[in-house]
C-alpha positions in Angstrom: 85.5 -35.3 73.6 87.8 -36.2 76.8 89.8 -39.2 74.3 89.7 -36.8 71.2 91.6 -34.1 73.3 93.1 -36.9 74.8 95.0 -38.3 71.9 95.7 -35.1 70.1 97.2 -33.9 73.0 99.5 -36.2 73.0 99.5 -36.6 69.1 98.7 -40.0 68.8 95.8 -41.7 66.5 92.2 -41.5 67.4 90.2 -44.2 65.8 86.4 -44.8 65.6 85.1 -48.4 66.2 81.2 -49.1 65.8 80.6 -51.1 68.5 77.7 -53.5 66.7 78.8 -56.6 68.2 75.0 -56.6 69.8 73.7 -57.2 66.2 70.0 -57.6 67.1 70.0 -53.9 68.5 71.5 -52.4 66.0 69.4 -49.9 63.9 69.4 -49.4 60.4 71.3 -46.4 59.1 72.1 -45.7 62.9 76.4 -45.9 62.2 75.5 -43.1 59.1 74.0 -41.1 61.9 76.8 -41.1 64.0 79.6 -40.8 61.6 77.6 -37.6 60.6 77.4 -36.0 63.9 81.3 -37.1 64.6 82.3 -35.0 61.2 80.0 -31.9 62.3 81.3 -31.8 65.5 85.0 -31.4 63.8 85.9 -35.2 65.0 88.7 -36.3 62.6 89.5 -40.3 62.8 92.6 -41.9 61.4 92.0 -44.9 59.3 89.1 -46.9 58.2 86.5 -47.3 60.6 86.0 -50.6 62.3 82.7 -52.5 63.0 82.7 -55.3 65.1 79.7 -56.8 63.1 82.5 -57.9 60.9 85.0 -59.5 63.1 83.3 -63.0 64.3 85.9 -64.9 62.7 88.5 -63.0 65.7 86.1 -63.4 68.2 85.7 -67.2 67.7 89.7 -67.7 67.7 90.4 -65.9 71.0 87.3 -67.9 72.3 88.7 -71.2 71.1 91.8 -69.8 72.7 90.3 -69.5 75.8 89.2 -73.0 75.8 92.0 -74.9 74.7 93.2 -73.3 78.0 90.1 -74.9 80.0 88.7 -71.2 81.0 85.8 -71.3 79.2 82.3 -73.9 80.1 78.4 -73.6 78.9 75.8 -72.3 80.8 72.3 -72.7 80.2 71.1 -71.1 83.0 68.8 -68.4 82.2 68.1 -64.7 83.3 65.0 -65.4 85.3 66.9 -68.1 87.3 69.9 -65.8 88.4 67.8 -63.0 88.9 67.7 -64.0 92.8 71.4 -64.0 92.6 73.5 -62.2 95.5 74.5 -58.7 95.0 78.3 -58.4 95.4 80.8 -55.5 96.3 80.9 -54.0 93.6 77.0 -53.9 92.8 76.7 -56.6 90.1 75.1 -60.1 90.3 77.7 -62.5 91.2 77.0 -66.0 89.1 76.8 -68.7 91.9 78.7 -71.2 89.3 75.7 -73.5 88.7 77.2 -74.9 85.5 80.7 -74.2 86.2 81.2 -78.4 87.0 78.5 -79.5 83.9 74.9 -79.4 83.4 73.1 -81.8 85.2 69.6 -83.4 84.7 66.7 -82.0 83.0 68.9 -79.0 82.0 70.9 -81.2 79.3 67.6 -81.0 77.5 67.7 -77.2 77.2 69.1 -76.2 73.2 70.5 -73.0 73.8 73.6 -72.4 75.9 76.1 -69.0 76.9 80.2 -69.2 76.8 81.5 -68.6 80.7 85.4 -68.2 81.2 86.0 -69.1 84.5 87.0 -65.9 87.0 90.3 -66.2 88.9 90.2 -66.1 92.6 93.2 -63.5 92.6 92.9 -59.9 92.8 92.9 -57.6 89.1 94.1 -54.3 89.5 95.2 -52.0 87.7 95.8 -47.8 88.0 93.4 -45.7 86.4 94.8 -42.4 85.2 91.9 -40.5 86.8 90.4 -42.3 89.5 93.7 -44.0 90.9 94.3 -47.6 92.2 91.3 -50.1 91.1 91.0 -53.5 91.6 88.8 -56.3 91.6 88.6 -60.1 92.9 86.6 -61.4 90.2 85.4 -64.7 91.4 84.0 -63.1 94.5 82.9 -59.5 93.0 81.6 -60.9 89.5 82.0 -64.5 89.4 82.6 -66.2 86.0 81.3 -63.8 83.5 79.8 -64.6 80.1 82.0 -64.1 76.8 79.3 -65.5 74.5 76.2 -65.0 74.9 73.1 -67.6 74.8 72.1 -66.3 71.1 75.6 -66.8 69.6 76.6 -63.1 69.6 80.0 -62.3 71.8 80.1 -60.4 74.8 81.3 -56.8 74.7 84.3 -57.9 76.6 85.8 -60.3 74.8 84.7 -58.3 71.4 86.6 -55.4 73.0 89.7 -57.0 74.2 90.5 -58.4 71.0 90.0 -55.3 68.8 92.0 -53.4 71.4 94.9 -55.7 70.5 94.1 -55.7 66.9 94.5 -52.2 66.4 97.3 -51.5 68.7 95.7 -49.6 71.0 97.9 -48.0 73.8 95.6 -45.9 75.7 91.6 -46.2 76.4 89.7 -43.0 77.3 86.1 -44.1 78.2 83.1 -43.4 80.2 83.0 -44.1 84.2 80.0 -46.7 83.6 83.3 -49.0 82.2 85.1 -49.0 85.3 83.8 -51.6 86.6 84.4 -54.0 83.6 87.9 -53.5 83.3 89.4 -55.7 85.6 87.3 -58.2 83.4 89.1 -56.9 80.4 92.4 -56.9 81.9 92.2 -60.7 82.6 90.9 -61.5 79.4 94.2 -59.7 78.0 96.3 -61.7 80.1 95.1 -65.4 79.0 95.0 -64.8 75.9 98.8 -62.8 75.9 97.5 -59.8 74.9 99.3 -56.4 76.3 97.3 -54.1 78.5 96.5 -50.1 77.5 96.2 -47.2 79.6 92.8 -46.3 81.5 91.4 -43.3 82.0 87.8 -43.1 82.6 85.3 -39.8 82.7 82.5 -39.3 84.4 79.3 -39.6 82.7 76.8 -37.4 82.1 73.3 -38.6 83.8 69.6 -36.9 84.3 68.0 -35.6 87.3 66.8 -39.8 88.2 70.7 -40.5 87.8 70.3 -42.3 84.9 73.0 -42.2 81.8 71.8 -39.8 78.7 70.7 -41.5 76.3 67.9 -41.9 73.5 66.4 -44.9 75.7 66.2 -42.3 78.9 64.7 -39.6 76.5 67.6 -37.6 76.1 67.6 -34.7 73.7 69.3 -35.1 70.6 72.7 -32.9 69.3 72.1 -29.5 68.4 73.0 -28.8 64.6 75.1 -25.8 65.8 78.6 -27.7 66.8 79.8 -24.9 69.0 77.5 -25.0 71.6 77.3 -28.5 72.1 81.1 -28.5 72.2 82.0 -25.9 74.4 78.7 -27.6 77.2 81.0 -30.9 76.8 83.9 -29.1 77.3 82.2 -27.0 80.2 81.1 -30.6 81.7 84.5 -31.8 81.8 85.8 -28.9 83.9 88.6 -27.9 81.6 90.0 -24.7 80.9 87.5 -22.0 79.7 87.7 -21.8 76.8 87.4 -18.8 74.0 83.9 -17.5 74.0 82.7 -17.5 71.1 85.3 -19.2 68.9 84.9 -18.6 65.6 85.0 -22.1 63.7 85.0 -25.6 65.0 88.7 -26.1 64.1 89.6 -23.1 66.0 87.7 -24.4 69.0 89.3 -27.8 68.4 92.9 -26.1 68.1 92.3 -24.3 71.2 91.1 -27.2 73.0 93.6 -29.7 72.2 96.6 -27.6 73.2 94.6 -26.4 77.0 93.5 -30.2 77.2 93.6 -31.0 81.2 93.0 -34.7 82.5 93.7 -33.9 85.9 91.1 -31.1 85.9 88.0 -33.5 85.4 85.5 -34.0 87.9 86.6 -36.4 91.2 83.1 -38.1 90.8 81.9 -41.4 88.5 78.6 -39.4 87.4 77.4 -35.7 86.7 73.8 -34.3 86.1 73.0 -31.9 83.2 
């Protein structure tokens, strides 16, 4: 809802991208599901919609780019070893750089390996429209961060960078839970000479144990009837009441669009419901 209104508002595009690149998850007939619920809700794209199951052949070149630029190194160290890893600023485990100077004895041995770029030592920041000044030292707050994964399937942010770019993206409206990866994104965009949209994030909606709604966390599904579900999002977002009821879905869409307030939201990362 907050980068529908969002680009409407300021009558640019809004484009849908099915974010697949994590192939093995996907579910079929799951992108039907959600194109369905996007066109009852009164969500009108522009274009074709984009799948990222479909775009390898991208993801490879900026990855080869990467590494013609000696950012990029295998790691074959696994999950259960990094698991003890140190906790950093920012909350994330920060990789201690065990392969970042080769792989050394019995570890040569081992068949299946992740892409790492290597994370500068300078500082990433950037201004986020809602939450203000950001920033980041990656190599101490993240460390160098995977952009292929160990099965072969890319990273969501190197997948994400490079569609960004691809479809001319200008402005990025996206859920709190990103913040954090974005100064990630942003350097990825710079080595590979890629320009750098606009940021504003939302706060997520979470249950009463703080975690994000979702089918995983047993959330409940959509309602059929649009209205209600649009005017709760709307209601979450702390915009502008709006007109209770409104008769149609494009009315409320009409209504919302022109009364659409970013500096209304919430001041806080996360929100129960």
């Amino acid at each position: 809802m907050a980068s529908y209104a969002d680009a409407r508002a300021a009558q640019g595009q809004w484009l849908v991208r099915i974010e697949d690149v994590d192939e093995p998850r996907a579910r079929a007939g799951a992108t039907d599901m959600i194109l369905g619920a996007l066109e009852r809700l009164g969500f009108e794209w522009d274009g074709e919609v984009w799948h990222q199951s479909a775009r390898r052949d991208a993801y490879e070149a900026a990855l080869a780019q990467l590494g013609a630029q000696g950012l990029t190194y295998r790691c074959v160290c696994t999950r259960r070893e990094l698991a003890a890893g140190a906790i950093g600023r920012i909350g994330e485990r920060v990789y201690p750089g065990v392969c970042r100077d080769g792989i050394a004895g019995a570890r040569v041995l081992r068949r299946h390996a992740a892409v790492r770029v290597r994370a500068p030592s300078t500082t990433i920041g950037f201004v986020d429209r809602h939450y203000g000044c950001q920033w980041q030292q990656l190599a101490q707050d993240v460390g160098d961060f995977v952009v292929r994964r160990s099965d072969g399937f890319f990273a969501y942010q190197l997948a994400v960078v490079v569609d960004d770019a691809a479809q001319g993206i200008t402005g990025v409206v996206r859920g709190a839970d990103l913040l954090a990866s974005t100064p990630r994104q942003i350097f990825l965009q710079r080595a590979l000479g890629l320009s750098t949209p606009r940021y504003l994030h939302v706060p997520i909606a979470v249950d009463a144990h703080g975690a994000k709604l979702s089918k995983a966390t047993g959330a409940s599904a959509l309602p059929e009837a649009p209205l209600p579900a649009l005017q709760a999002a709307w209601r979450f977002l702390d915009q502008p009441a709006a007109p209770d009821p409104a008769a149609s879905v494009r009315e409320f869409w009409s209504w919302a669009i022109a009364n659409w307030r970013p500096a209304r939201l919430p001041r806080v990362t996360s929100r129960r419901v």
